[in-house]
Backbone bond lengths (Angstrom), bond angles and torsions (degrees), N, CA, C in turn:
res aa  C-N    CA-C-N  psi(-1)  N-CA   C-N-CA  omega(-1)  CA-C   N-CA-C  phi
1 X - - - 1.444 - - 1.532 108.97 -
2 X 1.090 116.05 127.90 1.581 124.58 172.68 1.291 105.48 -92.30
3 X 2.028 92.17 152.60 1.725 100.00 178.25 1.546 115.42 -66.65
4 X 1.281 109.20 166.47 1.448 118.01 151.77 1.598 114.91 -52.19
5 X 1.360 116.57 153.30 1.638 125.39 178.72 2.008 77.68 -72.38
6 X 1.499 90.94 138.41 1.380 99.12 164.02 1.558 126.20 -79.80
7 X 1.488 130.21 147.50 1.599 116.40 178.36 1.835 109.05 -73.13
8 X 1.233 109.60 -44.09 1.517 121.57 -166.20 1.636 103.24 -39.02
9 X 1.257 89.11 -57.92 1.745 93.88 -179.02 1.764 115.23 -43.99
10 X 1.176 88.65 -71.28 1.906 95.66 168.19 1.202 112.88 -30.61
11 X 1.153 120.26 -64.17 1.197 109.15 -153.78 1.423 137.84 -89.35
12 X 1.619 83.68 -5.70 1.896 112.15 152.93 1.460 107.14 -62.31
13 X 1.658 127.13 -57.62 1.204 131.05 146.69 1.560 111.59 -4.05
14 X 0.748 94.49 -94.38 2.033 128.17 -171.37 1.658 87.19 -25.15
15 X 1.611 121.07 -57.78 1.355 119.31 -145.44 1.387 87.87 -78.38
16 X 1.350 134.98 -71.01 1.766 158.11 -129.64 1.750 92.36 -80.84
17 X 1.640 96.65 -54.96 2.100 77.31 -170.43 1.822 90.83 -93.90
18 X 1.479 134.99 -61.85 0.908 132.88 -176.56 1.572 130.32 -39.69
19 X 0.932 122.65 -37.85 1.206 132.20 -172.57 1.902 109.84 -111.47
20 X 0.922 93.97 -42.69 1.639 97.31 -177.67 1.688 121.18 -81.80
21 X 1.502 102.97 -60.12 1.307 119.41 157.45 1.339 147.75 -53.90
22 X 1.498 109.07 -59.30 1.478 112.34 146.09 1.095 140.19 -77.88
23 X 1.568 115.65 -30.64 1.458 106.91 177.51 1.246 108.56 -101.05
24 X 1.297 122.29 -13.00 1.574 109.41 -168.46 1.339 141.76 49.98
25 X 1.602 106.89 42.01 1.492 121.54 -164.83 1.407 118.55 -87.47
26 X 1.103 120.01 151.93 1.242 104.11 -162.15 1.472 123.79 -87.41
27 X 1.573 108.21 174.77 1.746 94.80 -163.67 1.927 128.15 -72.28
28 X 1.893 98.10 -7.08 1.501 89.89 153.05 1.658 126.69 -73.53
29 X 0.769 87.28 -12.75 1.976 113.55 -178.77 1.648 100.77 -56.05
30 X 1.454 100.03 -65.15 1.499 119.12 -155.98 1.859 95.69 -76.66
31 X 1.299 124.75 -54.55 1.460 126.30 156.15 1.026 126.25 -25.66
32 X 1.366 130.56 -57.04 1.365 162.65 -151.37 2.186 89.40 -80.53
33 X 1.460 104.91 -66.34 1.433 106.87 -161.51 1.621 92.62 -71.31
34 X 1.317 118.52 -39.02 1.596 120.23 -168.78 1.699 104.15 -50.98
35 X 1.558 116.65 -46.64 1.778 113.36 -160.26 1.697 73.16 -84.66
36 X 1.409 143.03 -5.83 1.553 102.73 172.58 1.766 115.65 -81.41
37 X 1.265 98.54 -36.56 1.395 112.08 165.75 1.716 105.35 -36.24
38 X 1.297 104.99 -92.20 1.444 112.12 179.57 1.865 122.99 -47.78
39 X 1.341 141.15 -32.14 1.349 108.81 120.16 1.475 150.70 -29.91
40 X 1.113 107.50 -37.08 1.946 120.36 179.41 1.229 104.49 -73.38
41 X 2.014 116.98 -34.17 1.375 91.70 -171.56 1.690 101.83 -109.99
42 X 0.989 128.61 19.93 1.721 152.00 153.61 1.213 91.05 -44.55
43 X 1.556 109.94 -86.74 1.534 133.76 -156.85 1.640 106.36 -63.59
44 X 1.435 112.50 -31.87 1.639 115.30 175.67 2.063 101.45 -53.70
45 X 1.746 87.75 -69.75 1.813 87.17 -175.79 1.370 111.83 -38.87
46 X 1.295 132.22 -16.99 1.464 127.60 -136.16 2.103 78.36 -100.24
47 X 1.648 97.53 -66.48 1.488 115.02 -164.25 1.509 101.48 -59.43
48 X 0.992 96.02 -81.37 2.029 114.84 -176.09 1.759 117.22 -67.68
49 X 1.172 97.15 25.86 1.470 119.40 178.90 2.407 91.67 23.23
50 X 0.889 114.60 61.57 1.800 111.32 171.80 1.434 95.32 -138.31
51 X 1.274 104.26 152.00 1.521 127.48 148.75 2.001 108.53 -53.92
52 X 1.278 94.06 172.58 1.620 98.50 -178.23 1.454 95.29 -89.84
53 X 1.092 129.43 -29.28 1.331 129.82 168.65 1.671 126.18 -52.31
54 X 1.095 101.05 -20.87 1.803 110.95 177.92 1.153 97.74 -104.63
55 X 1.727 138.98 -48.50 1.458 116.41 -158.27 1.684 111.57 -61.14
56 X 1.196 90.99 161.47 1.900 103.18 -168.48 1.677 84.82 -131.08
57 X 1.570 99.64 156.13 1.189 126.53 167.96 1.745 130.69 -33.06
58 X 1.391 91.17 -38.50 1.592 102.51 175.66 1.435 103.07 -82.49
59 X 1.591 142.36 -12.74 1.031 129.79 179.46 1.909 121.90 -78.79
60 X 1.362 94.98 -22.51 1.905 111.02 165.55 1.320 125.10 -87.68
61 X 1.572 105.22 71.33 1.249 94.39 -179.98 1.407 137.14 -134.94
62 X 0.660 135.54 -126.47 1.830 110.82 -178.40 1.949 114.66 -55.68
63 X 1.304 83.18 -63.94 1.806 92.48 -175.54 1.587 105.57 -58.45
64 X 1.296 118.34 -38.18 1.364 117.78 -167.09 1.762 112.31 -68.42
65 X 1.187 124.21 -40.17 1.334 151.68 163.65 1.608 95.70 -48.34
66 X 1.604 128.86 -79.51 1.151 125.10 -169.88 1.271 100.44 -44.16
67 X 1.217 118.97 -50.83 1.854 120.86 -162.08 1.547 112.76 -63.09
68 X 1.401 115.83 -27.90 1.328 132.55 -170.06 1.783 92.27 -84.34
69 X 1.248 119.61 -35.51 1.308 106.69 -148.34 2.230 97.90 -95.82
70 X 1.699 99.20 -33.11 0.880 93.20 176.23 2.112 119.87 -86.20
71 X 1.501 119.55 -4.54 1.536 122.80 141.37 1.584 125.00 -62.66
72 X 1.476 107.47 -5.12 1.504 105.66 166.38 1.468 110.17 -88.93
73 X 1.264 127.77 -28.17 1.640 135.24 179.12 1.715 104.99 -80.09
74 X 1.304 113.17 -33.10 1.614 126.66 -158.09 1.429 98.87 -77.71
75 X 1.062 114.29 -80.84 1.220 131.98 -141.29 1.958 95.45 -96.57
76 X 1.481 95.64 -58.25 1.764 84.11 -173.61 1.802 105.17 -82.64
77 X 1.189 128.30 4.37 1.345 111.05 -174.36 1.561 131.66 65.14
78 X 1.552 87.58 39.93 1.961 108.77 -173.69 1.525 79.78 -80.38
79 X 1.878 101.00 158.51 1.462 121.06 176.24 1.610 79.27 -95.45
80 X 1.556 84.62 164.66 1.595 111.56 168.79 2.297 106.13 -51.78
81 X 1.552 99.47 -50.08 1.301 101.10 163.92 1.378 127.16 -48.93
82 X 1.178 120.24 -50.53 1.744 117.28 175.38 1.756 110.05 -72.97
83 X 1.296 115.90 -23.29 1.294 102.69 -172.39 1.917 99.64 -84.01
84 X 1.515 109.57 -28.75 1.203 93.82 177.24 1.510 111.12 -79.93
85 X 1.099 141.29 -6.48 1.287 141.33 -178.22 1.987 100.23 -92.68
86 X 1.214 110.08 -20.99 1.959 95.13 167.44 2.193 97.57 -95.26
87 X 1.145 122.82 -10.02 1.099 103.16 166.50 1.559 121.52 -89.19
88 X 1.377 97.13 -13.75 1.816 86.77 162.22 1.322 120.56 -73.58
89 X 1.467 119.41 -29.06 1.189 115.39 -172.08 1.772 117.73 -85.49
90 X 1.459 105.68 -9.44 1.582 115.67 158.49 1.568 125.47 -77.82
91 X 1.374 103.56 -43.69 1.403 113.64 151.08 1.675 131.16 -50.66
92 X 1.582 116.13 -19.95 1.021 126.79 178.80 1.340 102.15 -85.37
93 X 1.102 120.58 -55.13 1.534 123.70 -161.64 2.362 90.51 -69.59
94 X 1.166 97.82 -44.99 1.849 89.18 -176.80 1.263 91.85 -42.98
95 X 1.220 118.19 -81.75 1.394 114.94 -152.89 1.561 130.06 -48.86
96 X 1.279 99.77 -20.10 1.837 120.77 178.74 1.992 95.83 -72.70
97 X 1.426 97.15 -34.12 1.598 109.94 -179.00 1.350 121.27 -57.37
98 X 1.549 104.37 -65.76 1.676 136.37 -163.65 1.758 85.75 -91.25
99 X 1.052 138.08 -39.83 1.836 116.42 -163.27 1.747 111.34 -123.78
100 X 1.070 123.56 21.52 1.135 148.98 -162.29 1.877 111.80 -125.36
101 X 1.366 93.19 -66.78 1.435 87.36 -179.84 2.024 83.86 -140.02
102 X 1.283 117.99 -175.83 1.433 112.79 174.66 1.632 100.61 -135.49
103 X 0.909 136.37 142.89 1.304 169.93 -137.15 1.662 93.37 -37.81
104 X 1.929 85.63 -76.61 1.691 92.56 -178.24 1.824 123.99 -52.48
105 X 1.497 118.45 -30.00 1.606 115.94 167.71 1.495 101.73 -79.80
106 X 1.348 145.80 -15.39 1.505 129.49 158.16 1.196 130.70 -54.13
107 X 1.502 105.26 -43.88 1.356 105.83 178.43 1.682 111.67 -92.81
108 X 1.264 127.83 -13.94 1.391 123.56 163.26 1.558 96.66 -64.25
109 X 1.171 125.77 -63.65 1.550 122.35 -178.32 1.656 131.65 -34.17
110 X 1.565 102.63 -50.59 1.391 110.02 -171.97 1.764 109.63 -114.96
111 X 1.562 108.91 1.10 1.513 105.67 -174.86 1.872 94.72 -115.47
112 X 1.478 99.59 -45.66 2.044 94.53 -176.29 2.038 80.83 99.39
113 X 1.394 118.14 8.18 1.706 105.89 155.48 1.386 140.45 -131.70
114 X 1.425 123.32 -161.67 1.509 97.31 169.26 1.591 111.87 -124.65
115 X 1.087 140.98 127.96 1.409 139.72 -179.99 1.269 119.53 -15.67
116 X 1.165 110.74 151.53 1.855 108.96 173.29 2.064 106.68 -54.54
117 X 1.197 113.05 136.89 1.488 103.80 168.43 1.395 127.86 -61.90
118 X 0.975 123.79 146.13 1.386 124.01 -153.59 1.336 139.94 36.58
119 X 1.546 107.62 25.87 1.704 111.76 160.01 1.245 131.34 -55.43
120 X 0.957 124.52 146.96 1.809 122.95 177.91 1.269 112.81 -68.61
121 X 1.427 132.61 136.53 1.677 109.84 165.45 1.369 106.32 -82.22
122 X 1.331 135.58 59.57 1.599 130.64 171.81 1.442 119.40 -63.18
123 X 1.499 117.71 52.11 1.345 91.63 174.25 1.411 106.32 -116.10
124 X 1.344 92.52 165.89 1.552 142.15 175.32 1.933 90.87 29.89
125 X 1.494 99.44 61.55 1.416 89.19 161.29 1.379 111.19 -113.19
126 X 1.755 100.84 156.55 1.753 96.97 -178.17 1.474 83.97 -137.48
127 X 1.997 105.03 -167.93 1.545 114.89 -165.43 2.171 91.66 -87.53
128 X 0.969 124.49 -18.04 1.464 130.10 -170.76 1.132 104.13 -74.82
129 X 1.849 129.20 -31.15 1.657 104.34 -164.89 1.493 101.56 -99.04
130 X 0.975 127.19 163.01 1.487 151.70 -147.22 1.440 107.88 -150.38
131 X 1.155 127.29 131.48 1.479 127.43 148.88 1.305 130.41 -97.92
């Protein structure tokens, strides 16, 4: 059995060519998406008892996202504004995920494997993103 494509990798990805390289956003930008990162993977150790280093792609996924997004309103007292401003930046990184490269060239890219056969690509979808 092979691992899951790891997130960590990506999302070093995501920051260095995506964010830095192509878009050139600026460094409240890059701050801003980084403490969402580091909440998401807070709340991962907390839920999915893993380091950010173990979660895989299939572990962000619809329910897990809602749950993450609605413990940012719950518990820390995020406005509706800050919680929608860390779901753009999860939504940013999906889409860099899902339309960028697709599951199976991610994890050949950043792991050196190929996904379990017949996995779902379920990630990080919720009822808000739209194409």
């Amino acid at each position: 059995m092979k691992p899951a494509c790891n997130v960590a990798t990506l999302i070093e990805r995501f920051f260095t060519e995506r964010l830095m390289r192509q878009r050139n956003v600026s460094a409240n930008t890059i701050a801003s998406y980084r403490d969402t990162f580091r909440l998401l993977f807070l709340f991962a150790q907390v839920q999915l008892r893993k380091p950010p280093s173990a979660l895989a792609l299939t572990d962000l996924d619809a329910t897990f996202i809602g749950a993450f997004l609605t413990d940012l309103e719950v518990k820390r007292g995020a406005s509706a504004k800050t919680r929608n401003l860390r779901l753009t930046a999860i939504v940013a990184l999906a889409r860099y995920g899902e339309h960028a490269l697709d599951q199976r060239t991610v994890c050949r890219l950043v792991e050196g494997h190929e996904p379990e056969e017949g996995s779902e690509p379920r990630v990080w979808r919720t009822r808000t993103m739209r194409r």
